[in-house]
Structures are given as C-alpha cells and as structure tokens.
C-alpha positions as CSV (number, residue, x, y, z in Angstrom):
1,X,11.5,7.2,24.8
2,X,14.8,5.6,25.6
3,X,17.6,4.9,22.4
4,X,16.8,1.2,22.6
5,X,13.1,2.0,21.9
6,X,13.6,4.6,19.6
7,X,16.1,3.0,17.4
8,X,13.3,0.2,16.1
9,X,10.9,2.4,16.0
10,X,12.1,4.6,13.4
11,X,13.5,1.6,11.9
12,X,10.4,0.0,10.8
13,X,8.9,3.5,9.7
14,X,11.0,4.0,7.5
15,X,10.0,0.4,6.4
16,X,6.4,0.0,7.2
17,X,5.0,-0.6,3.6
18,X,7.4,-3.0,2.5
19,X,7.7,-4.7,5.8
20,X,3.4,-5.1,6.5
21,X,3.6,-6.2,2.7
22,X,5.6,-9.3,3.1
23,X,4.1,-10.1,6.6
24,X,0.5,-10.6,5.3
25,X,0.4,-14.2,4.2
26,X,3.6,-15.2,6.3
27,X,1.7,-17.7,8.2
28,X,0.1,-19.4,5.1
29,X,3.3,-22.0,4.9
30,X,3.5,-22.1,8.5
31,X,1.6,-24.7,9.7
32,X,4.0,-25.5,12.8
33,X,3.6,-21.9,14.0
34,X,-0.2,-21.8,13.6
35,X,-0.3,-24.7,15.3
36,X,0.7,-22.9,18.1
37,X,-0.9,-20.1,17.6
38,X,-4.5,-22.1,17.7
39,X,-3.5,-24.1,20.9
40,X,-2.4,-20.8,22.6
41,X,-6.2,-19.2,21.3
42,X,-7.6,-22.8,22.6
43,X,-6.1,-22.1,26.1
44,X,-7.3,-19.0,26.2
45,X,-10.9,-18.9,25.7
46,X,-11.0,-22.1,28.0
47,X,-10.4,-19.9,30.6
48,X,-13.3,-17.2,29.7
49,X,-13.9,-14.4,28.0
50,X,-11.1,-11.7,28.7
51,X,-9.2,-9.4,26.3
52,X,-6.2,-10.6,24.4
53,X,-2.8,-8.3,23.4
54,X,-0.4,-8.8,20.7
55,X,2.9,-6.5,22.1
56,X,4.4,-5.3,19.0
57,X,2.0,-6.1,16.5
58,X,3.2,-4.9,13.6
59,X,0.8,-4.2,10.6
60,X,-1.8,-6.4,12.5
61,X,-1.6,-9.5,10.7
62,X,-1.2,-11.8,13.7
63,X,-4.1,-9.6,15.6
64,X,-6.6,-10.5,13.3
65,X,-5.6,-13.9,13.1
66,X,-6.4,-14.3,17.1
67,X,-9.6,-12.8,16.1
68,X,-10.0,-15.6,13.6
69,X,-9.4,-18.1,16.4
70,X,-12.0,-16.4,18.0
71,X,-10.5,-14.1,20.8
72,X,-10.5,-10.7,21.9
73,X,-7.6,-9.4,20.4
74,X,-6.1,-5.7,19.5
75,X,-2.6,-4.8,19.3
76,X,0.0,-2.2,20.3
77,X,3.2,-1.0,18.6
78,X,6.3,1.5,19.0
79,X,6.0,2.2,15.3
80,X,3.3,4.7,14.3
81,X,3.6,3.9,10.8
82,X,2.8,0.0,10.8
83,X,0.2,1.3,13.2
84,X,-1.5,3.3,10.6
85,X,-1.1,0.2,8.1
86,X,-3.1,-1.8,10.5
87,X,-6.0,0.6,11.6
88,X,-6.4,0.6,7.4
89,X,-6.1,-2.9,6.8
90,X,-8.5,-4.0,9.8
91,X,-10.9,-1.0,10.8
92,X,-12.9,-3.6,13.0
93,X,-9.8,-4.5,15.7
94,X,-8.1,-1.8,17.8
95,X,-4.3,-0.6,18.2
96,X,-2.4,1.6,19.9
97,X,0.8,3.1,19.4
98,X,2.7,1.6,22.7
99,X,5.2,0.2,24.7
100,X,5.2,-3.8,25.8
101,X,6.9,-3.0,28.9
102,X,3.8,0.0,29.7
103,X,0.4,-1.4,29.2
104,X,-2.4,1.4,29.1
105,X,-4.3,-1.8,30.8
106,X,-5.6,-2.7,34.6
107,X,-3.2,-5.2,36.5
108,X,-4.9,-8.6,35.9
109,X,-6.8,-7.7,33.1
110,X,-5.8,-9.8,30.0
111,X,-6.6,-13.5,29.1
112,X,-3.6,-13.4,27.0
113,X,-0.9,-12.0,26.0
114,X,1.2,-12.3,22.4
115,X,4.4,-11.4,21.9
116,X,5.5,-12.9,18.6
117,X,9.2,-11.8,17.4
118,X,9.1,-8.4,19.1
119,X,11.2,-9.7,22.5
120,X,13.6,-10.1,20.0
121,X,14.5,-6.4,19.8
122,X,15.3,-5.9,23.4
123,X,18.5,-5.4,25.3
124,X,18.9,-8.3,27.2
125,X,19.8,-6.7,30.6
126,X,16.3,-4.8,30.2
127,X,14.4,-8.0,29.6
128,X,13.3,-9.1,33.0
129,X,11.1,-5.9,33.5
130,X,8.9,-6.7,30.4
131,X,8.4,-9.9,31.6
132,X,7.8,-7.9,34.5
133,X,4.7,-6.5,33.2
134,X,3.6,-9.7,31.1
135,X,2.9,-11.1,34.3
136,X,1.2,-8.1,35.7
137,X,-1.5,-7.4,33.4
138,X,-2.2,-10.9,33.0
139,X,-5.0,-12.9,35.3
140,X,-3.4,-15.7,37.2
141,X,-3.3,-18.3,34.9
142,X,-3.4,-16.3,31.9
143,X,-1.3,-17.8,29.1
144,X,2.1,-15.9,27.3
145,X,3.3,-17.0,23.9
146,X,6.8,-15.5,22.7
147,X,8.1,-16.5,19.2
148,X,11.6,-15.5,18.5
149,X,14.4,-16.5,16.7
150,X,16.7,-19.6,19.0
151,X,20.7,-19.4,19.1
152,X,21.0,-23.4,18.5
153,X,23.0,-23.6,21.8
154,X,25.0,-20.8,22.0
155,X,24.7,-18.0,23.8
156,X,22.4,-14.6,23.6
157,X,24.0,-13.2,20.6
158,X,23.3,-10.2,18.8
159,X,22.9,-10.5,15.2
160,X,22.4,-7.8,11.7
161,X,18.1,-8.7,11.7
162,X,17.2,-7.2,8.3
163,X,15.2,-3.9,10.0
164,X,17.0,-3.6,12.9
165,X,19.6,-5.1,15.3
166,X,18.1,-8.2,17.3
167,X,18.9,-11.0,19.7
168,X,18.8,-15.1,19.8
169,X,18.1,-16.5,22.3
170,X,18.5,-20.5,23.7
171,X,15.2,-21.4,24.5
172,X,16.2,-22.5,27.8
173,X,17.8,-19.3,29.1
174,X,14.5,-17.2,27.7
175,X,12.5,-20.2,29.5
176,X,14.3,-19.5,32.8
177,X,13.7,-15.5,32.6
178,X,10.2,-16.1,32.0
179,X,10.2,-18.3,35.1
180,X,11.6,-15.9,36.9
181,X,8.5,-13.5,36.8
182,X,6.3,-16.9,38.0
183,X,5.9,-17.9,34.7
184,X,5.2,-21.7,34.3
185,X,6.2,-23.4,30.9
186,X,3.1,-25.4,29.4
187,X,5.1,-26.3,25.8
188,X,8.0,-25.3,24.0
189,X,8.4,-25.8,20.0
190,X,11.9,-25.6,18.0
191,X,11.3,-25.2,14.1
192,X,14.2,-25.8,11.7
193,X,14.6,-22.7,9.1
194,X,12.8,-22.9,6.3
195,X,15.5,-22.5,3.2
196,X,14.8,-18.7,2.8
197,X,15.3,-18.2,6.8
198,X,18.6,-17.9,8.1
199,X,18.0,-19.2,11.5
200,X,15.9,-22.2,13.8
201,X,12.9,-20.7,15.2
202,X,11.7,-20.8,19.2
203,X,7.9,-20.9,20.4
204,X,7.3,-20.8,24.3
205,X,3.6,-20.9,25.7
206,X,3.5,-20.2,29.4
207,X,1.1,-19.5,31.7
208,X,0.9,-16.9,34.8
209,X,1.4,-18.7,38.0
210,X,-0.2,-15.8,39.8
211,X,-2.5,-17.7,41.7
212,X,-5.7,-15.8,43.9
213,X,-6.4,-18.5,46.0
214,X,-8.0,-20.5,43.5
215,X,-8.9,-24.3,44.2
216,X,-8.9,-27.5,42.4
217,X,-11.0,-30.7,42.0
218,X,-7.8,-32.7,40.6
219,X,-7.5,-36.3,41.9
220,X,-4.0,-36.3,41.3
C-alpha cells in the first residue's frame, strides 16, 4: 500500500472507537444531506435491482442507511479497525477491508456507487484514476454521489482535517474531473457550515454516461 493510503489508514485506527462513536447519529440534524442521500437511493432502484458500494465507509453508518432506503448496499474501507466496528454494529450488511481505486467487483457491476467524504483524503494528482474506476465498475447510467468538504472559491487547498490531512475542493473543478471519466452531473448541492463545522459542504450526484447502445422513447 502506497504512503498516501497508508497514512489514513493508520490514522483512523488509531481513532476508530472515538471516530464510529460520533458518526452514528451525524445524519439525524442533517436533513439537506439526507435529502440527497434519499434522491441518490430513489435513482438508483429506478434503474433495477443491482448492488450498491459505499468507498470508504467508515464504521458503516451511511451503509446501513442505503439499506434503509432500500438498496443493496455493503461497504469497503482502508481502515481494518472501523471495519471491525462495522461488521459488529451491522452483522446483516457486508464489508471489506479495501481500496476505492481497486474494487474486488466485475466492470459494470454496481447500480451505485457512494463515496461520501472519503475523496477528500486523496492526493489530488492521483484523483483521476479513482474516478477511473468509479466509472468502471458502474453500469452505464449508474449514479455516483461524492460528499466532501468545498473551498468557497478558492483553489484545492490542503487543510489540518481532525484525523488526517485532507483536501477542499471547488465544486466545479471536482465537477469537471468527474466529467472527465464521462461522468454526467444530474445535481449539485452547497450547504453552509453548521456552527460546530468549520467549513461549507459540497454534494455532487452524477451519473455514468457509459452508454451500451441503449435507446430511448423521449419526444424531446
């Protein structure tokens, strides 16, 4: 595992209780993010029943909340520790110990694909190759939803995140890598900080613009 992987990972072991303990009810007084969140699920199972990832999942909070929505979720990590918090806390969903930029998946294979504050963590000159294999193991017109934190219109700046070292991001510069791997934006939400959060928030739901020939009964 390269330094840029390995760094977080031992980071949040070495934080893994404290960490899954003050992620489990995060989304209660969020109602702009699960907003989201349920039009992302909505989009998904729309387009039928395939499997759904959360890259970086953490202790598995946001995992089972796409299983709430109803979807087919599990949910891979670098961090063996918050892995074993969230085999404990939900026994019924799956995860793996793993890398978002190597899914142990078949090209095409997922309806979905969440990556919620864990792009955040990644070198920007190595970016483009995750987004890389976003698109490849989802199906042509599967959807990708990124949360992260925005840089308010400045540039991709580093900045001292609480576990380990992370990036901003404008929302249209994130928007335009994404594109770049035939991503298609769908919607894009800005949230002010809350007054215990430091910085504004960015949502972007994409879809796959892989396409397999597919055809279309629009009269537009």
């Amino acid at each position: 595992m390269t330094a840029y992987l390995t760094a977080p990972a031992d980071a949040y072991d070495a934080v893994a209780d404290l960490y899954a303990d003050l992620a489990r009810d995060s989304l209660d007084r969020l109602p702009l993010d699960r907003a989201i969140l349920t039009a992302f699920a909505e989009l998904v199972r729309a387009a039928g029943p395939r499997p759904v990832a959360e890259a970086g999942c953490g202790p598995g909070h946001m995992t089972a909340h796409l299983r709430d929505l109803g979807l087919d979720a599990f949910g891979i990590d670098l961090s063996p520790a918050l892995i074993d918090i969230a085999r404990k806390d939900h026994p019924d969903l799956r995860f793996e110990v793993g890398s978002m930029d190597a899914f142990d998946v078949a090209d095409g294979e997922l309806g979905g694909l969440l990556a919620w504050y864990s792009v955040i963590h990644i070198p920007p000159p190595e970016l483009p190759r995750y987004f890389a294999e976003f698109r490849r193991v989802l199906a042509p017109g599967g959807h990708l939803l990124l949360g992260f934190f925005e840089s308010e219109g400045g540039p991709v700046t580093q900045f001292d995140h609480k576990v380990t070292p992370a990036y901003r991001w404008p929302i249209d510069d994130l928007a335009d890598l994404a594109r770049e791997e035939e991503f298609v934006e769908v919607a894009r939400m800005l949230r002010e900080p809350l007054e215990d959060e430091r910085f504004r928030r960015g949502h972007l739901l994409m879809r796959s613009g892989r396409t397999v020939g597919a055809t279309t009964n629009s009269m537009e």
